[in-house]
N, C-alpha and C positions, 0 to 999 in steps of 0.2 A: 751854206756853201762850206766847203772844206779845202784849204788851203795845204797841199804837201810840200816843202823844198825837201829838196832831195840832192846828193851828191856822192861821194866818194865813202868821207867817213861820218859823215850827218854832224859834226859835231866843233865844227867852224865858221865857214860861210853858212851851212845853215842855222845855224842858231845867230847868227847874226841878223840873218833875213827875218826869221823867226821876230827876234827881238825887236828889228824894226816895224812888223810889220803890226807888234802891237803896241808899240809906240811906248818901246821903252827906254829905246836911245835916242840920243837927241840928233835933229837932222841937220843938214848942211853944213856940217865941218869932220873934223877927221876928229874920229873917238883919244881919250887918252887912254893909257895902257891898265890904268884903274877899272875904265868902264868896259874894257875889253873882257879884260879878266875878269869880271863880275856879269856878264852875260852868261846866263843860265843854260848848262850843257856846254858851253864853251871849253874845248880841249877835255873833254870828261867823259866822252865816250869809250869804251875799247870795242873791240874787234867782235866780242860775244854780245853787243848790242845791233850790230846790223841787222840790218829786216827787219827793224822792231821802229813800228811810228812811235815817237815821242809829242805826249802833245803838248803846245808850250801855252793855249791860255786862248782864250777866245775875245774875238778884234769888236772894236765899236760897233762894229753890225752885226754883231751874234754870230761870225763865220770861227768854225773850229781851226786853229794854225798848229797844224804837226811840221817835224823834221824827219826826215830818214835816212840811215845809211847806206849804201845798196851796191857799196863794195865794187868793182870792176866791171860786174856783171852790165851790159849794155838792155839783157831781157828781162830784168827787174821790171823798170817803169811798162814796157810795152804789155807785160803781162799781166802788170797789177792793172792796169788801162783796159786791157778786155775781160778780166775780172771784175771789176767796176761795173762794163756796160751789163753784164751778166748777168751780174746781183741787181742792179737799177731795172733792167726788165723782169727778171724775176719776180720780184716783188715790188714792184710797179712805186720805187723809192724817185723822189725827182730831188735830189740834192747833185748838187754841181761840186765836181771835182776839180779842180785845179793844181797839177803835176809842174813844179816849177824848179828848172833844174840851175842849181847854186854853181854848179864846178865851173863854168866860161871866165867868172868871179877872181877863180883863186890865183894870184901871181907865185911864182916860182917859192918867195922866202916861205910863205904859209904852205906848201908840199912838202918844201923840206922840213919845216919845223914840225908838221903834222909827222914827219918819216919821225924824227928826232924824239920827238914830246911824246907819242900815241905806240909807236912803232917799237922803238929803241929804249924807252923811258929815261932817254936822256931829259929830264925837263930844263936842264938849265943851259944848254943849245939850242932844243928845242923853242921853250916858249918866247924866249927875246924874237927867234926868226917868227912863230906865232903873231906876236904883237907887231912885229913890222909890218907883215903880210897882212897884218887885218886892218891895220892903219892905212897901208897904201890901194888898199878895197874898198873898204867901209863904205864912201860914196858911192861907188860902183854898185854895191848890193843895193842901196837906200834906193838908187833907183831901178834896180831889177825888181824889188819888193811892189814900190811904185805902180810900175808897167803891170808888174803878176795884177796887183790888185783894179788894176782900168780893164785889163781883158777877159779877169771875173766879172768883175761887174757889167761889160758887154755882152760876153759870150752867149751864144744860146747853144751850144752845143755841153753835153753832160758833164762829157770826161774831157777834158784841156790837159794838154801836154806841151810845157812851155820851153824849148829849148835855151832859149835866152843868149845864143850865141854871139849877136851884138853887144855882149855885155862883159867881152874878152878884155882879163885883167891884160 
């Protein structure tokens, strides 16, 4: 299986999701700003990395866990999604996709820190609002990551596209 989160700029909520889902942060409390900033890809992406899967390490059950950026565009995931079925009948591939979208996630400080830090290269506005915003999510993702990973492991359908909109910072 192959696991996408996907969002705005790939390189916050999803690397966090990312992180958790290979069990690099530790669960049920709110990160400290050490562990924050030390989540891999975190705040490290720019703008010339969108489109581009990053893969961050493969989970206890051999499933591939990428991040991506996918910028504004709302025809990214749908496209990459019948892309997917294309390639999978094509070549008669049965690996399961799972599109799991990070943004429902992110509360206002991490947009602006992301505008501040990614955007402006303001880092020192930026990453404080960063660290708040990921602090006041962190559980949020842990169980967005959670849910992504119960509806892989259900699914029988190929391609999954997970909106995760119950999961609004």
């Amino acid at each position: 299986m192959i696991y996408i989160y996907n969002d705005f700029g790939g390189t916050h909520t999803t690397a966090l999701a990312a992180s958790y889902h290979l069990q690099i942060l530790p669960e049920n409390r709110v990160l400290t700003k050490e562990e924050i900033l030390n989540v891999p890809y975190f705040n490290k992406l720019n703008k010339s990395d969108a489109g581009k899967f990053i893969f961050h390490g493969t989970d206890e059950d051999g499933n591939s866990v990428y991040t991506l950026g996918r910028r504004s565009s709302k025809l990214v995931v749908p496209a990459l999604k019948n892309f997917c079925h294309l390639i999978e009948d094509k070549l008669q591939i049965d690996e399961k996709i799972i599109f799991s979208n990070t943004s429902p996630t992110v509360p206002f400080a991490m947009t602006m820190g992301g505008f501040f830090s990614r955007g402006l290269k303001i880092d020192f506005i930026g990453v404080p609002l960063l660290v708040s915003g990921a602090k006041k999510s962190c559980l949020n993702v842990h169980k967005l990551v959670e849910r992504t990973k119960q509806i892989g492991n259900t699914t029988n359908s190929k391609v999954t596209v997970i909106e995760n909109k119950n999961f609004q910072a």
